[in-house]
N, C-alpha and C positions, 0 to 999 in steps of 0.2 A: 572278365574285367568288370570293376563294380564303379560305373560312374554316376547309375541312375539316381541319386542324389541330386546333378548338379543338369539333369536334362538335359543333355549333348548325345546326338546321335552316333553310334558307333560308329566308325569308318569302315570301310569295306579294309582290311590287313592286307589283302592281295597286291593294293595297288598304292598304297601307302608307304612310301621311302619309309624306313624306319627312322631318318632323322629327321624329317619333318613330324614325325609320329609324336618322335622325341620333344619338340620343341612346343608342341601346342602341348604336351601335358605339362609341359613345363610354365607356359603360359597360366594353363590353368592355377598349377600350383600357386603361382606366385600372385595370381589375383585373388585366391584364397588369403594366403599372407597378407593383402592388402586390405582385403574387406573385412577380416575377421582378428585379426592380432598387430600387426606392424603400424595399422594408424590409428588404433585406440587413443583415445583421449586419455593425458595422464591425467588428472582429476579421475577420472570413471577407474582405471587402474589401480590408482592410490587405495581409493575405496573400497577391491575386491577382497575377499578373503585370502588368508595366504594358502585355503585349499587350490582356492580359485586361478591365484597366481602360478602356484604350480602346475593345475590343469593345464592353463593358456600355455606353459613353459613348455609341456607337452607333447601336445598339439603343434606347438611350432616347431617345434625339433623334429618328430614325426613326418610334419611335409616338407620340411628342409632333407627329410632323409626317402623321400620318394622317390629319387631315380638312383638309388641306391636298390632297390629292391632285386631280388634274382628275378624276375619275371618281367622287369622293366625293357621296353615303354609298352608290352604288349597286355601283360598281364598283371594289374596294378591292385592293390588294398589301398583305397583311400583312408586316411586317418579321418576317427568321429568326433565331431568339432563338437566342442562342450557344450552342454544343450544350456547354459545359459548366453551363451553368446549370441 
């Protein structure tokens, strides 16, 4: 599982309901969503390129399709957030 990006300690899997497993990556997800795409400024938006916009379009589809994964919630690809973000 690749979360070492976002420094959260792994859980012990043994003792972890998978729905509760389920639910904090999903948490995560979605404060990704909020700190990096969903509450951009539109002025800052307007202004990006439209490589740029496609990037972010990306990226947010990507984490919108995280618990989609075959390996989900145990075995996760985080999507790479655009390094200018």
């Amino acid at each position: 599982m690749n979360i070492d990006i976002f420094n959260i300690p792994l859980p012990d899997f043994s003792v972890v309901p998978q729905l509760d497993l389920a639910t904090g990556f999903r948490n995560v997800r979605d404060q990704l969503l909020k700190d990096h795409v969903d509450t951009m400024n539109p002025i800052r938006y307007a202004a990006l390129t439209d490589e740029q916009k496609a990037e972010i379009a990306t990226y947010r589809t990507a984490l919108l399709a995280v618990p989609q994964q075959a390996g989900w919630p145990t075995d996760i690809e985080w999507p790479t957030k655009p390094s200018w973000l």
